[in-house]
C-alpha positions in Angstrom: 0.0 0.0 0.0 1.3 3.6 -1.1 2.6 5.3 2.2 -0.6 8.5 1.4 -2.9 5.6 1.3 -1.1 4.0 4.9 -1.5 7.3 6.3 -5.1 8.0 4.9 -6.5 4.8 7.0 -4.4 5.5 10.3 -5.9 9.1 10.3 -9.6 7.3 9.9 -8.8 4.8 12.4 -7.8 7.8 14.6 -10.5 9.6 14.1 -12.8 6.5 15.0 -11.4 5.7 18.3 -11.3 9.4 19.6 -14.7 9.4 18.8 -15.6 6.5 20.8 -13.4 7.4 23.6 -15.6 10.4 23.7 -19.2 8.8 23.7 -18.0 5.7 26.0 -14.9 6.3 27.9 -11.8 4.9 28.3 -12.5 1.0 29.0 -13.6 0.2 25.6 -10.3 -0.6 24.9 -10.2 -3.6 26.8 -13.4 -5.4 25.1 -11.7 -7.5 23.2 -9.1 -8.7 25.6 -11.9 -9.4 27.6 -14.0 -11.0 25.6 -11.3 -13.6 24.9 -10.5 -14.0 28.4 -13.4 -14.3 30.4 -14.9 -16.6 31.6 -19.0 -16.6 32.6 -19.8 -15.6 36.0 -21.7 -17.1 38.6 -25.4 -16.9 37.5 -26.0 -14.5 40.5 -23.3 -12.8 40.5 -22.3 -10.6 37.7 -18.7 -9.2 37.6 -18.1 -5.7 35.9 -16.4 -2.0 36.3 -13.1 -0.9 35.0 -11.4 -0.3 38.4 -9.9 -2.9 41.3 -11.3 -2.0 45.0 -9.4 -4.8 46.8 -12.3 -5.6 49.9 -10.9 -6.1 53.5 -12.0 -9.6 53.3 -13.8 -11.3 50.9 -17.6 -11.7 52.0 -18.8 -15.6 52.2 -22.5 -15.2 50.9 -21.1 -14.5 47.9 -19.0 -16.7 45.2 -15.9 -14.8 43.7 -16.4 -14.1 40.0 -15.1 -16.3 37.5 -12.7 -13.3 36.1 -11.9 -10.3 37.4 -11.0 -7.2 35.1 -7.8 -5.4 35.0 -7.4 -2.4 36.6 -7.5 0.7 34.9 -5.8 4.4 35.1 -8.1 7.0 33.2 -6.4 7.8 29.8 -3.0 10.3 29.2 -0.2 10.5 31.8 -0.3 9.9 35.0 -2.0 12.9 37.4 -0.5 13.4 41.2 -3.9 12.5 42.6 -3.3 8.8 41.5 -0.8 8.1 44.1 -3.2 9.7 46.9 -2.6 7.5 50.4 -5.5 8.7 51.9 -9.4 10.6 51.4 -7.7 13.8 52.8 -5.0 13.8 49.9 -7.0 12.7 47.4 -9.6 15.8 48.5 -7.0 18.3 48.2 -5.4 17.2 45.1 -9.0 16.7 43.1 -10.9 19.5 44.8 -10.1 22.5 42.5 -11.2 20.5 39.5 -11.9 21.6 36.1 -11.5 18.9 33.9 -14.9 19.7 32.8 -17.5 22.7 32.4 -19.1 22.0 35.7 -15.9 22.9 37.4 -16.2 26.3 36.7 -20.7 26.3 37.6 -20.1 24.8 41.3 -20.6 26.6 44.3 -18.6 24.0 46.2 -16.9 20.9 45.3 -18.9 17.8 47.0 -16.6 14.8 47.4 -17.9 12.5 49.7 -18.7 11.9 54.0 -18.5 9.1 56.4 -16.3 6.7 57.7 -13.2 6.2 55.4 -12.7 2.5 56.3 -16.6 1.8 56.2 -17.3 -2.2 55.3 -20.6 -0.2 52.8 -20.0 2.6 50.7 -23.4 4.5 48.8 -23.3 5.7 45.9 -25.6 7.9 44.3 -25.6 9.9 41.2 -24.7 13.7 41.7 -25.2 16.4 43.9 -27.7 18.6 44.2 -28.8 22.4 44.7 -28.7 21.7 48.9 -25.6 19.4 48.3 -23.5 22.2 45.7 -24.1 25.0 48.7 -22.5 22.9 51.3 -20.4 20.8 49.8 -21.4 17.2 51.0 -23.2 14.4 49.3 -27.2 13.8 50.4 -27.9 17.0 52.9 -31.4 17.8 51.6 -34.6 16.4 51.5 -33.2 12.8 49.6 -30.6 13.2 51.9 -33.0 12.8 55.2 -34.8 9.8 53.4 -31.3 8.3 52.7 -30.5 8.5 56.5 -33.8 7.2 57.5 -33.1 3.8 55.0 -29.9 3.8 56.5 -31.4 4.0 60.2 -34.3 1.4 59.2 -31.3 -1.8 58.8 -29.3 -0.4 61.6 -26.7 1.8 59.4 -25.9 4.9 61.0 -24.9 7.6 58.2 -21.2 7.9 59.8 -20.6 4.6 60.0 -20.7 4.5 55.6 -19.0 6.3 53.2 -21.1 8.1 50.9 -20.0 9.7 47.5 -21.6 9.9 44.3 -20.4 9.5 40.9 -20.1 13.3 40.3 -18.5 15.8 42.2 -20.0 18.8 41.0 -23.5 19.5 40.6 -25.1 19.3 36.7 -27.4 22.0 35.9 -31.1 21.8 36.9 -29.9 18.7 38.2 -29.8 17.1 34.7 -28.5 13.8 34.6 -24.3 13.4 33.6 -22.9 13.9 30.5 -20.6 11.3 29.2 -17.6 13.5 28.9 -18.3 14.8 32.6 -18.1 10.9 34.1 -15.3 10.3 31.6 -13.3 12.9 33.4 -15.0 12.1 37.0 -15.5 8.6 37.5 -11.8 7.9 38.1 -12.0 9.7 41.3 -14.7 7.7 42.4 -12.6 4.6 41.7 -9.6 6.4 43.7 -12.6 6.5 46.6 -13.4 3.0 46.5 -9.9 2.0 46.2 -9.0 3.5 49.4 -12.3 2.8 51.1 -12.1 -1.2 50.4 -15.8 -1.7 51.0 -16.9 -4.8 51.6 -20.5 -4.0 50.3 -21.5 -1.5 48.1 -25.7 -0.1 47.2 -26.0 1.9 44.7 -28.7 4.6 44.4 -30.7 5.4 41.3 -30.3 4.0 37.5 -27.7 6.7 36.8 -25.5 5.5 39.4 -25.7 1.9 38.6 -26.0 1.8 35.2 -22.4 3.8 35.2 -20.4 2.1 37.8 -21.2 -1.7 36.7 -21.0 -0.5 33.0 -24.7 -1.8 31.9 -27.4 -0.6 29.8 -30.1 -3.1 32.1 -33.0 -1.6 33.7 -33.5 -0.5 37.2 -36.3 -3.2 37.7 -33.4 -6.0 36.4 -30.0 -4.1 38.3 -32.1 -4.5 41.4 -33.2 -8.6 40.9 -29.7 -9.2 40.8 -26.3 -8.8 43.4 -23.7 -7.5 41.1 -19.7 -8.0 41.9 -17.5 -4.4 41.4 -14.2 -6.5 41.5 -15.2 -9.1 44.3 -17.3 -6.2 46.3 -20.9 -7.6 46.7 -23.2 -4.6 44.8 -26.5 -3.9 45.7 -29.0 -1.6 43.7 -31.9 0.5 44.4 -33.8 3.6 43.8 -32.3 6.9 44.7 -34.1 8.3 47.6 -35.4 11.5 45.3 -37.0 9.2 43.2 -39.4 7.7 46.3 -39.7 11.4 47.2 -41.5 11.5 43.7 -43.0 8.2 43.8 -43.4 6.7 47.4 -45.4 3.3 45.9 -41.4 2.7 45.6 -40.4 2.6 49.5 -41.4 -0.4 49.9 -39.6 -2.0 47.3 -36.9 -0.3 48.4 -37.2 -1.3 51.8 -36.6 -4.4 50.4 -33.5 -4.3 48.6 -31.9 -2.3 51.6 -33.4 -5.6 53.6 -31.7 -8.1 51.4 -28.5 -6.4 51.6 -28.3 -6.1 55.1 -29.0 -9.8 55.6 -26.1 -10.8 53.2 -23.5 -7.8 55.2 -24.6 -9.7 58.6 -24.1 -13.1 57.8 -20.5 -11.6 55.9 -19.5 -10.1 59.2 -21.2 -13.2 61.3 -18.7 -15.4 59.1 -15.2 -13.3 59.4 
C-alpha cells in the first residue's frame, strides 16, 4: 500500500477511536481482551467496572467471579492525585477541579462523608442544589430519606461512606454527561480504592447503570447482586425518586433488607 494511502486509513482509524473514547470512555479498549478471556460468572453474580477495589475480606454469601477485570488508570499520563494515600489527599489534590465545564458552575466541590474504612459505601448519582451549597453528598430532603433507609437496617450515616459519581453538581440537576463521568468517575474509583468496601448499594439508575457499565434496567439491576471486582453490589432507587413516587419505599425497603442480611451473615462469618 502507497505510504498516502497507509497514512489516509491511520488518520480514519484515529479519528474513530477518539470518537468512541468520547461517547463511551476509556474501558472500551479492553473489550476484546476481555472478551477472549473471560470466563462466565456465577449466575448470580455478575462481575463488571473498569477499576480494582481490593475488599478487607472477601464476603462468604457470595462466590468470587469467574474473572476479574484489570485495573485501569483513566487515559493520558499519569496525574499526582493517583498516588493519593489517603481521602484527605486525594480531596485536596481533586478539589479544584476543572476537567470539565461544571468545574467552573459549582458553588462547592462535593466529594464524599463518612467513615473512610466503612465495610458499605453508597453511591448515588450527583449532587444537588442543597448538596452544591454545602459541599457534602445527600444534605437535603433525599438526603434525610437516605438517613432514615440507612437508620431502618441499623446503618448509622457515619458509619458508611457516601459519594456519588459526580462531584460537582449538573445543571437543573440534569443527569451526567458522558464526557463529565469520563473525566469524574476515576475519582470515584480512587474512593473505593482507598475505602475497600466490603459491600457497596447503589442509588438510582444513573449510578448503577455507570459504575457496573450496563445498559439493564433498574427493575433488572435490582433482581440481581452484582460484583464491582469481588465487592458484593447492591441496587436500588435513589431516595429523590421515592420522594417523587413513594409506591417505591417499599420495594426499596426491600432491597436495603436483602443487603443487610447478606452484610450480617459476611460479618457473622469473618
Amino acid at each position: 500500500m502507497p505510504e498516502s494511502e497507509l497514512e489516509a486509513v491511520l488518520t480514519q482509524a484515529r479519528r474513530f477511536l477518539e470518537q468512541q473514547k468520547r461517547m463511551y470512555g476509556t474501558t472500551m479498549y479492553l473489550q476484546q481482551k476481555l472478551s477472549d478471556d473471560t470466563l462466565p460468572a456465577a449466575p448470580s453474580v455478575r462481575s463488571t467496572a473498569p477499576v480494582a477495589a481490593p475488599s478487607k475480606s472477601a464476603p462468604a454469601p457470595v462466590p468470587a467471579p469467574a474473572a476479574t477485570r484489570a485495573a485501569e488508570r483513566p487515559a493520558g499520563p499519569k496525574e499526582p492525585w493517583h498516588d493519593a494515600a489517603d481521602m484527605k489527599q486525594l480531596n485536596a489534590k481533586i478539589c479544584n477541579c476543572l476537567k470539565c465545564s461544571l468545574g467552573k458552575m459549582r458553588t462547592k466541590f462535593v466529594f464524599g462523608v463518612g467513615n473512610t474504612n466503612a465495610d458499605l459505601m453508597v453511591i448515588g448519582e450527583a449532587p444537588g442544589a442543597d448538596e452544591d451549597a454545602q459541599g457534602e453528598p445527600f444534605v437535603g430532603r433525599a438526603g434525610q430519606l437516605l438517613n432514615k433507609i440507612l437508620e431502618a437496617v441499623n446503618f448509622k450515616r457515619e458509619e458508611v461512606y457516601i459519594a456519588n459519581i459526580l462531584k460537582c453538581r449538573p445543571p437543573e440537576n440534569r443527569r451526567p454527561h458522558p464526557d463529565e463521568v469520563e473525566q469524574c468517575e476515576p475519582y470515584l474509583w480512587k474512593q473505593i480504592e482507598l475505602v475497600k468496601p466490603k459491600f457497596i448499594l447503589c442509588l438510582g439508575l444513573t449510578a448503577a447503570q455507570t459504575l457496573l457499565k450496563t445498559e439493564e434496567s433498574l427493575t433488572s439491576l435490582r433482581a440481581s447482586v452484582h460484583n464491582y471486582h469481588g465487592v458484593p453490589t447492591y441496587v436500588t432507587y435513589h431516595p429523590a425518586a421515592l420522594l417523587r413516587n413513594p409506591n417505591w419505599k417499599r420495594p426499596t425497603w426491600e432491597d436495603v433488607q436483602k443487603l443487610r442480611k447478606a452484610y450480617d451473615a459476611a460479618i457473622n462469618n469473618n
